[in-house]
C-alpha positions as CSV (number, residue, x, y, z in Angstrom):
1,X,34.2,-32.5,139.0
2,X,35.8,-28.9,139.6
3,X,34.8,-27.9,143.6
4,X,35.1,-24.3,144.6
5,X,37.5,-23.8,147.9
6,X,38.2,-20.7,149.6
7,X,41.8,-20.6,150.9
8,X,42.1,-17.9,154.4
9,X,44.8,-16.0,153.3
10,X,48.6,-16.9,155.8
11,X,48.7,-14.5,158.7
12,X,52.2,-14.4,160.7
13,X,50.1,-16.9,163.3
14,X,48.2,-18.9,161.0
15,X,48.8,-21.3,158.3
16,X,46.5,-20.9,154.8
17,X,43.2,-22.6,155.7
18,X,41.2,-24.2,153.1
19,X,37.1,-24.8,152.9
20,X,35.3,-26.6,150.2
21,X,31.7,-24.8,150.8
22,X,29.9,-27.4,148.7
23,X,30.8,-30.2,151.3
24,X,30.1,-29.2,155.2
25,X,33.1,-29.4,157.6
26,X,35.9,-30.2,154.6
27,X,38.8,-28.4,155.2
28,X,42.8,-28.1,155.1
29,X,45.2,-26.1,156.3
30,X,48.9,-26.1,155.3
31,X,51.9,-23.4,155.2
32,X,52.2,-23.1,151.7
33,X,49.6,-22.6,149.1
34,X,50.5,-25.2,146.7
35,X,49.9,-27.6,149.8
36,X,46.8,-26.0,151.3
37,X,45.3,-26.5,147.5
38,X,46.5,-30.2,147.8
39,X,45.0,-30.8,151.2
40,X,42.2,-29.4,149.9
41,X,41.5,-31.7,146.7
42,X,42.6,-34.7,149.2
43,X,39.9,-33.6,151.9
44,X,37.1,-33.3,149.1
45,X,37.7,-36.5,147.7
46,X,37.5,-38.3,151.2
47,X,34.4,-36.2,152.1
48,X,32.8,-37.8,149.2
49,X,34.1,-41.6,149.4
50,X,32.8,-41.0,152.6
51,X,29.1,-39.6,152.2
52,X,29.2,-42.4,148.8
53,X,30.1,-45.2,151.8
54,X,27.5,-44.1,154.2
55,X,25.0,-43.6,151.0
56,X,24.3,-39.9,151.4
57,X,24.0,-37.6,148.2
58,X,27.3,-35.9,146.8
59,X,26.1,-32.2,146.3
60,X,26.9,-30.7,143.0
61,X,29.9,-28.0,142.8
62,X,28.5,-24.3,143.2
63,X,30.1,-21.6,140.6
64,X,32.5,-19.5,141.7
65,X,30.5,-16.7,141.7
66,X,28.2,-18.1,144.2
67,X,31.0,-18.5,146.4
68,X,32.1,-15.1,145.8
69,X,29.0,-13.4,146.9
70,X,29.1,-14.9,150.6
71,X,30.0,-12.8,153.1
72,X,32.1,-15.0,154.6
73,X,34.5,-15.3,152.4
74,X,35.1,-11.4,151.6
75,X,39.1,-11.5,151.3
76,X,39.5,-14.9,150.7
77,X,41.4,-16.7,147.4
78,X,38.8,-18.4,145.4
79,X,39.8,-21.5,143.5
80,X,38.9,-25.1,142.2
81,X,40.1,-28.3,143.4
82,X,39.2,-31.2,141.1
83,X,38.0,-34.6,142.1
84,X,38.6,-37.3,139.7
85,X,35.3,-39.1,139.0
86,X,37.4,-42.2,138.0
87,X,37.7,-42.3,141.9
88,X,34.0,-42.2,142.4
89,X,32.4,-44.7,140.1
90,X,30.4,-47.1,142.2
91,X,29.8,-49.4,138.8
92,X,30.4,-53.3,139.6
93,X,33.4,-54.9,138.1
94,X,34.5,-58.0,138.4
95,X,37.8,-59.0,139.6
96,X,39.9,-62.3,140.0
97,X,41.8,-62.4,143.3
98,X,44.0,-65.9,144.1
99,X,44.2,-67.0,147.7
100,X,45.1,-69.9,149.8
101,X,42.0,-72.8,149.8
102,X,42.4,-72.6,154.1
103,X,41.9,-68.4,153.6
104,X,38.9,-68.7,151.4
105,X,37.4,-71.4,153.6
106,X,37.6,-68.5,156.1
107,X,36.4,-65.7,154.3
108,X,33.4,-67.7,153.5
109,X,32.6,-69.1,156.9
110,X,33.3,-65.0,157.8
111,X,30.8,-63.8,155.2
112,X,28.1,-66.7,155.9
113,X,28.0,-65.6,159.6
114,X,27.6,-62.3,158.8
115,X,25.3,-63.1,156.2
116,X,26.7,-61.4,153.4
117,X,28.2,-63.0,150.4
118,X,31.5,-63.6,149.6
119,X,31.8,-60.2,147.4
120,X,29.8,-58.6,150.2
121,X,32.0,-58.8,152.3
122,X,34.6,-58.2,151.4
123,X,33.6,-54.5,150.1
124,X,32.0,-54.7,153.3
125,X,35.3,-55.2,155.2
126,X,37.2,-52.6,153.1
127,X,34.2,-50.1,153.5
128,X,34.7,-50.0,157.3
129,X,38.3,-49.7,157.6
């Protein structure tokens, strides 16, 4: 997916700042432009593993255009970050992990006290870091 972000343009105080309008409060600032660009892409893809976490919708992109005619970005640098959609596929796969027998007896006394499964857990686990 190709996002929209309006980059601030550097003042002699300020580094550029970076919104992606399509996803409320991601932002990224940086001295350069190539990095502002790159904080941006970073902060988009974040804002969406998050909302995909907490199981709110992922808004689509808006055009350009659209971006264009807000106010408040008059004087701004349009551009597009893109976020791999490789990095948001939620599909199930399944996976072959090798631990110690005493480790597994662990994560499944974990998991059964938490009522979850095995799997459950552990996405569970990884979710909330």
């Amino acid at each position: 997916m190709r996002y929209p972000i309006a980059i601030e343009p550097q003042t002699d105080e300020t580094a550029y700042g970076v919104v992606v309008p399509d996803l409320p409060g991601c932002f990224s600032a940086a001295d350069t432009l190539e990095e502002a660009i790159a904080g941006a892409e970073e902060a988009g893809l974040a804002w969406i593993e998050t909302a995909l976490d907490a199981g709110e919708p992922i808004p689509p992109p808006s055009s350009l255009e659209a971006v264009r005619a807000k106010p408040e970005f008059a004087g701004w640098i349009l551009s597009l970050v893109t976020i791999d959609p490789a990095a948001l596929d939620d599909s199930i796969a399944r996976v072959n992990i090798t631990l110690p027998r005493r480790v597994l007896r662990r994560l499944d006394d974990e998991a059964r006290a938490a009522g979850e499964t095995r799997s459950g857990y552990i996405a569970k686990l990884t979710i909330e870091r």
